[in-house]
C-alpha positions in Angstrom: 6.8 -18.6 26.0 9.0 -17.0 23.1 12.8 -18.2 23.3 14.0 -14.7 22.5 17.7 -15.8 23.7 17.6 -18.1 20.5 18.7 -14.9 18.0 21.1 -17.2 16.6 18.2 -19.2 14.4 18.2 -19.0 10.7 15.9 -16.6 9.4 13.1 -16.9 6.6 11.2 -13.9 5.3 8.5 -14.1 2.3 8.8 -11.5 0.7 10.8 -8.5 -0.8 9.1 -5.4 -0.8 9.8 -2.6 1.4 9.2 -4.3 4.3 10.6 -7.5 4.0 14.4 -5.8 3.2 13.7 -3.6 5.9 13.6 -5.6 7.9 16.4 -8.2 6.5 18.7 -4.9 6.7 18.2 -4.2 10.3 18.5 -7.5 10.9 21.8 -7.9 9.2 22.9 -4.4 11.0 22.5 -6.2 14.4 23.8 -9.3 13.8 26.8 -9.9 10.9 26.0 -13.7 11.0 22.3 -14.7 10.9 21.4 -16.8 8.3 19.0 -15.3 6.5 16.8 -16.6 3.5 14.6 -13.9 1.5 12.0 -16.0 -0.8 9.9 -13.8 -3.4 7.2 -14.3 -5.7 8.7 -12.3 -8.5 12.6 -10.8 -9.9 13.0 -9.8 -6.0 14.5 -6.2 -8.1 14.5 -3.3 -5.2 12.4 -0.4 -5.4 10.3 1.9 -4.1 6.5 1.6 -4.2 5.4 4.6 -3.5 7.5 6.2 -6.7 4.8 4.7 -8.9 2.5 6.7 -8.6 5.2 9.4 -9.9 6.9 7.8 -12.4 4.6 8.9 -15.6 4.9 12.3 -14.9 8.9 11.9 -15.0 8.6 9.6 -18.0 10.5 7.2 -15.9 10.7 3.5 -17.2 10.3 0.9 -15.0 14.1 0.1 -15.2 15.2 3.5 -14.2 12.5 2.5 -10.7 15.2 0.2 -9.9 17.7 0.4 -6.9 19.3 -2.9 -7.1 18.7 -6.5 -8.7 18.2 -9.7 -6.6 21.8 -10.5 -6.8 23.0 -7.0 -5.6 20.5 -7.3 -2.2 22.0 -10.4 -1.8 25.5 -9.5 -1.5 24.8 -6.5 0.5 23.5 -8.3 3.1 24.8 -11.4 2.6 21.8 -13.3 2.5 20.6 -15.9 -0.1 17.3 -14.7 -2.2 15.2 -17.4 -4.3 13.6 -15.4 -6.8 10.1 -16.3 -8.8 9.6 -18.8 -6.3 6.0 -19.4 -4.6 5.2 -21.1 -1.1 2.4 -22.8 -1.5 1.6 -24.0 2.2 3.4 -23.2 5.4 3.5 -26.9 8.0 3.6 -25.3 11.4 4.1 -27.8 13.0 7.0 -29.4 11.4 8.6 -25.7 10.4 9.0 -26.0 6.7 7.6 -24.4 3.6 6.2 -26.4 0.9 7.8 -24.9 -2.7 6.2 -27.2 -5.8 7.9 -30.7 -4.7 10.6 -28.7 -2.8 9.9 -28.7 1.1 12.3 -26.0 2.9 13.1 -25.5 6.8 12.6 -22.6 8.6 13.4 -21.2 12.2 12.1 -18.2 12.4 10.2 -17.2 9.8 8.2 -13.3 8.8 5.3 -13.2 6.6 6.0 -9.7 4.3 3.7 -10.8 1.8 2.1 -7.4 1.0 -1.5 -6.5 -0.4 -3.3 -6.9 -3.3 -5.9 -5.2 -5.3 -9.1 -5.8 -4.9 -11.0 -7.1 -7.7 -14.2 -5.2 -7.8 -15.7 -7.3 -11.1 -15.4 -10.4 -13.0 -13.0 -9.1 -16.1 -14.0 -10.5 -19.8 -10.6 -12.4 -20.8 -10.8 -9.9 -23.9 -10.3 -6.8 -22.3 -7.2 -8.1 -20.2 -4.9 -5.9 -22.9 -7.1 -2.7 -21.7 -7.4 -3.1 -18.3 -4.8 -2.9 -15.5 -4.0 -2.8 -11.7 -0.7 -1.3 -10.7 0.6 -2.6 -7.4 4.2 -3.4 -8.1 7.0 -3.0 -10.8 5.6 -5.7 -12.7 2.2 -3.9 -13.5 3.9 -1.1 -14.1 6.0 -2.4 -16.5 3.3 -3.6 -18.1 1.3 -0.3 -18.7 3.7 1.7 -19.6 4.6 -0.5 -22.5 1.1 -0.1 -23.6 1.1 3.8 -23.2 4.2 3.8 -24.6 3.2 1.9 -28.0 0.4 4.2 -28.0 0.1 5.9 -31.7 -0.4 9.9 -30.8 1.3 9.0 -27.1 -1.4 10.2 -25.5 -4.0 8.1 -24.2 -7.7 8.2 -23.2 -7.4 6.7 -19.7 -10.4 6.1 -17.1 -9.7 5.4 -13.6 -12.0 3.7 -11.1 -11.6 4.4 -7.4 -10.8 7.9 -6.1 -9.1 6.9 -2.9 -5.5 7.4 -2.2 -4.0 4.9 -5.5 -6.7 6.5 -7.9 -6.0 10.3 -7.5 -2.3 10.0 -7.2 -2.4 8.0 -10.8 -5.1 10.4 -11.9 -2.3 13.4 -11.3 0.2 11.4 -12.5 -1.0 10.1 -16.0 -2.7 13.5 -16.4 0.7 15.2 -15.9 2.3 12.6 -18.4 0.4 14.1 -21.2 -2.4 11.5 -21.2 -6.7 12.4 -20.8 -7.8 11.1 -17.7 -11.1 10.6 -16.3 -12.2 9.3 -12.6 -15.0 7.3 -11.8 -15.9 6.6 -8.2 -19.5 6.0 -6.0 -18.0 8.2 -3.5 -19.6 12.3 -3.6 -15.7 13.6 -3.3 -12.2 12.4 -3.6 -10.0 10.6 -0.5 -13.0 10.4 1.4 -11.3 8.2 3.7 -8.4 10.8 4.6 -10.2 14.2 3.6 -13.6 15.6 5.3 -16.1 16.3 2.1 -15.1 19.7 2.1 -11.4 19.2 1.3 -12.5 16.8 -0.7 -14.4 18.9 -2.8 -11.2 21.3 -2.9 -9.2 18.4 -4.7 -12.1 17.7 -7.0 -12.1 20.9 -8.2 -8.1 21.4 -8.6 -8.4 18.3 -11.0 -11.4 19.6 -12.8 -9.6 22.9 -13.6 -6.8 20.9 -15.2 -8.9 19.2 -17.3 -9.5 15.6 -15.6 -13.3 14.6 -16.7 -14.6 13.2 -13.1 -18.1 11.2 -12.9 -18.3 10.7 -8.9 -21.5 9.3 -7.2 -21.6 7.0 -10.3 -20.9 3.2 -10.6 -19.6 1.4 -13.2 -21.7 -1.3 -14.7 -20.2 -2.6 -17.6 -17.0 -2.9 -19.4 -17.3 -3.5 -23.1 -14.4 -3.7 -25.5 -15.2 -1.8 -28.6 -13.1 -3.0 -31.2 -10.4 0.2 -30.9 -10.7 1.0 -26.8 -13.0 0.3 -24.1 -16.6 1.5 -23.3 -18.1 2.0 -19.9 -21.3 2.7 -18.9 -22.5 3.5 -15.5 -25.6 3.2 -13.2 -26.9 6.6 -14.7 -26.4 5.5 -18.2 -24.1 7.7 -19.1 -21.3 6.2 -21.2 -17.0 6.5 -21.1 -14.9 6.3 -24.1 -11.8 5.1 -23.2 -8.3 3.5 -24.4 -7.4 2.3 -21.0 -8.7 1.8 -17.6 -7.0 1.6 -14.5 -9.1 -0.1 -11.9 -8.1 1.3 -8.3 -10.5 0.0 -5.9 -8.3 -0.4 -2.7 -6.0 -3.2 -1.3 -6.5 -6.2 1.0 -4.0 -7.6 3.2 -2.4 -11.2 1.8 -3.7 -13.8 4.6 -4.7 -16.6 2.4 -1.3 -18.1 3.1 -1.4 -17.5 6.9 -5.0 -18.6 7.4 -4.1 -21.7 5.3 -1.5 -22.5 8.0 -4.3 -21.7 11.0 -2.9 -18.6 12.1 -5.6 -16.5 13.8 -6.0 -13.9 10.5 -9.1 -11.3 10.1 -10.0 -8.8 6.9 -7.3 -6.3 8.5 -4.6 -8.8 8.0 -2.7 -11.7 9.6 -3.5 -10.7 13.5 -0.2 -9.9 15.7 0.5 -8.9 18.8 2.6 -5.6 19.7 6.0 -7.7 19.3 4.6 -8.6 15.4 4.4 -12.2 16.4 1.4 -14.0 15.2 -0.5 -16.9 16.8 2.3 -19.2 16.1 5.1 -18.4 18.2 8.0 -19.1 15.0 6.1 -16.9 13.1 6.1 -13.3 12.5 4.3 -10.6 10.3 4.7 -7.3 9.0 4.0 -4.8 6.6 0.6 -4.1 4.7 -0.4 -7.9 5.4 0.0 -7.4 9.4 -2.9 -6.1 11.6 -0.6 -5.0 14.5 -2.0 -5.4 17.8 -4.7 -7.4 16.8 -3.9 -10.3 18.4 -6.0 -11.3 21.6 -7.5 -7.6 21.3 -11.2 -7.1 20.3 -11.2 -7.2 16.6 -10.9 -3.4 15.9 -8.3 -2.5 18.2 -5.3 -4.0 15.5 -3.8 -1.3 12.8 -3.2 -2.2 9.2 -0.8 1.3 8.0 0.2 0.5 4.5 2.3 3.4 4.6 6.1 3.8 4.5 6.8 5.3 8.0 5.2 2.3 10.3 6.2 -0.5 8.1 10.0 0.9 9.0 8.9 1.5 12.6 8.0 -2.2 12.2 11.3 -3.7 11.0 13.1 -1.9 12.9 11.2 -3.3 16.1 10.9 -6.6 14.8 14.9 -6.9 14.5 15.5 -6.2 18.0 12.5 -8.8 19.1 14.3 -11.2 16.3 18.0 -10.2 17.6 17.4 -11.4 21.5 16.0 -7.6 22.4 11.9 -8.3 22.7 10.9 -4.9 21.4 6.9 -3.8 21.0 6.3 -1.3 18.1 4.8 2.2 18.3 3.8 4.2 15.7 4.3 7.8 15.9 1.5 10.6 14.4 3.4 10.3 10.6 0.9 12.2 7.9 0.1 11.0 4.5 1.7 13.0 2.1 -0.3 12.7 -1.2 1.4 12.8 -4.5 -1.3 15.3 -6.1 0.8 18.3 -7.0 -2.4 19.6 -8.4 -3.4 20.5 -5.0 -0.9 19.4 -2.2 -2.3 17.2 0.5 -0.7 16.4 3.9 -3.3 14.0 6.1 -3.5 12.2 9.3 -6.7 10.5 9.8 -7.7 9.9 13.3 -8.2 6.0 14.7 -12.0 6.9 15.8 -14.7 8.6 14.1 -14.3 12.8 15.2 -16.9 14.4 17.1 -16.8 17.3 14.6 -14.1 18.8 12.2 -13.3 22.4 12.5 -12.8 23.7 9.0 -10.5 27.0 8.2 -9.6 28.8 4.6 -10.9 29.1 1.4 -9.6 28.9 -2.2 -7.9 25.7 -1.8 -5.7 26.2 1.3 -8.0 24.5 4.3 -6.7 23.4 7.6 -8.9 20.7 9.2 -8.6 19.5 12.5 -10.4 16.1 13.9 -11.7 16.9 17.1 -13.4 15.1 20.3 -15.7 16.5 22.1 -13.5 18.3 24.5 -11.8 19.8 21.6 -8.6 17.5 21.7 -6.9 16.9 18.7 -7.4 13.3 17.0 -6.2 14.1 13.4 -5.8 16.5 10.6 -6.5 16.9 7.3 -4.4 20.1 5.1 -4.9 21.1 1.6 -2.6 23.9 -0.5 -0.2 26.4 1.3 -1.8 24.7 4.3 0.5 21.6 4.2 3.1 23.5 6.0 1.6 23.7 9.0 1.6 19.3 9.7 4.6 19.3 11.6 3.3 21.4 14.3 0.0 19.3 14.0 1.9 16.1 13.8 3.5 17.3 17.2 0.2 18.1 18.8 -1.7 14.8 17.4 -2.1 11.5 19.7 0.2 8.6 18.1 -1.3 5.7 15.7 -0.4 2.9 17.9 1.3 4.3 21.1 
């Protein structure tokens, strides 16, 4: 059984995105004196994540993304951060981390380790300069100092994956002045957040403003040549292109977990309600937890990489971590998506709907997720129609009650 009375023990959290200095803030908000150790894999510079997918259209460098550098977050919560530093293996059983040579004790100890992209394709080492992933500050960097070395400054850019990273960089590097076309197998945009008709509505705002889109195609070749990139897909059509931004979707980060035989599955490292994982010293959060999957059947835990649980979660796990064993709920939060071609607010339900009932026209849709008795299990809005997901929000059944 979990010694919640022992608050007191020095802390270890991997990681330093949004969820492992949420959680080292409300942490430090509860108790001025825990020892607490934040390790990350790169600068451990603070920002927000979701503001890349922004940041072209406001010409923003990836210095201006920046709250506060490593040494800053450490001072404010008085906690030590080892930057650029990678844990290799985690020994349960004798609680320390093994860093290159370096082996480091733990007491307690969170796994924020995040999610990565997904790597659809084997990439030729040539093309490395004209392809790109952004999933943190780092890539980000990266491509804009491409774009912005760019002779006319505006670049041909083709985007693969039309899911929630793909369309919000499509807006985003179209805004910024740059020619953007999107590739994806799927028939319409967000199909994972947006019934096909809604879809269809998006698809049709980013084809008026002049994004090229090739959907129900996939890509089967990448060829460098000589001055940009050229695609061809499964219909033989071919892409010319300067860039490409490959946005295929995330996966949770287990490989360290599984590594240290905590109980893991392709939703992320498993955890019960409390965010404590098979290994009662060890906790996870964030886009790498599946929360409530612990002891549950397989599909009953909840990976949300979005902003609202990941804070329900610190904030839960500090009271657990602080002597106060707290489980986390998750409340009916939409997804706001950052296409201010046509505004999108969404709150896909757990379960597959009985039906969706569809209202509007011209862009402005309300549709509502519904069972078979006509309750409400989610909601998808397009246009003026956004206004209206407070009131659903209200009406909707929580994520993870």
């Amino acid at each position: 059984m979990r010694q919640f009375e022992q608050a007191s023990t020095p802390l270890t959290i991997i990681g330093t995105g949004m969820a492992g200095l949420s959680l080292a803030r409300a942490v430090r908000s509860r108790d001025t004196a825990r020892r607490i150790t934040l390790i990350s894999a790169d600068s451990g510079d603070e920002y927000a994540k979701p503001l890349l997918s922004s940041a072209f259209t406001k010409r923003q460098t990836a210095e201006a993304l920046v709250v506060r550098d490593a040494v800053g977050i450490a001072e404010s919560l008085n906690a030590q951060i080892r930057t650029h530093t990678l844990v290799e293996a985690i020994d349960t059983t004798r609680q320390r981390l093994h860093i290159g040579a370096e082996t480091l004790p733990y007491g307690q100890l969170v796994l924020a380790t995040g999610a990565a992209p997904r790597q659809p394709f084997e990439l030729d080492p040539a093309l490395r300069g004209r392809v790109f992933q952004i999933n943190d500050l780092d890539d980000y960097r990266r491509l804009r100092g491409v774009l912005d070395r760019h002779p006319e400054r505006q670049a041909r850019i083709a985007i693969i994956g039309a899911g929630l990273v793909g369309c919000e960089f499509a807006n985003d590097l179209h805004a910024g002045g740059h020619r953007v076309a999107l590739v994806a197998p799927e028939a319409t945009p967000l199909p994972r957040l947006l019934p096909a008709a809604l879809g269809r509505a998006l698809g049709e705002a980013f084809a008026a403003a002049g994004i090229d889109l090739a959907f129900e195609r996939h890509l089967t070749t990448l060829h460098d040549d000589g001055e940009g990139v050229t695609l061809t897909l499964d219909d033989g059509e071919t892409l010319e292109a300067d860039l490409v931004l490959v946005a295929t979707g995330l996966t949770s980060r287990t490989a360290l977990a599984e590594a240290a035989g905590l109980a893991v599955s392709p939703a992320g490292i498993l955890t019960d309600r409390r965010l404590a994982t098979s290994d009662p010293a060890i906790f996870a959060l964030g886009d790498s937890a599946c929360v409530g999957g612990l002891g549950a059947r397989s599909d009953d835990g909840l990976n949300a990489m979005y902003v609202q649980p990941l804070q329900a979660s610190a904030r839960a796990l500090a009271a657990t971590l602080t002597g106060t064993p707290t489980p986390v709920a998750y409340g009916a939060w939409p997804v706001m998506v950052k296409t201010p071609l046509l505004p999108i607010a969404a709150l896909p339900p757990r379960e597959p709907p009985d039906h969706w009932r569809i209202e509007g026209e011209a862009g402005d849709f309300s549709a509502l997720a519904e069972d078979e008795n006509g309750r409400l299990l989610g909601f998808a809005l397009t246009g003026r129609c956004v206004r209206r997901k407070v009131e659903l929000a209200r009406a909707a059944p929580p994520l993870l009650g």
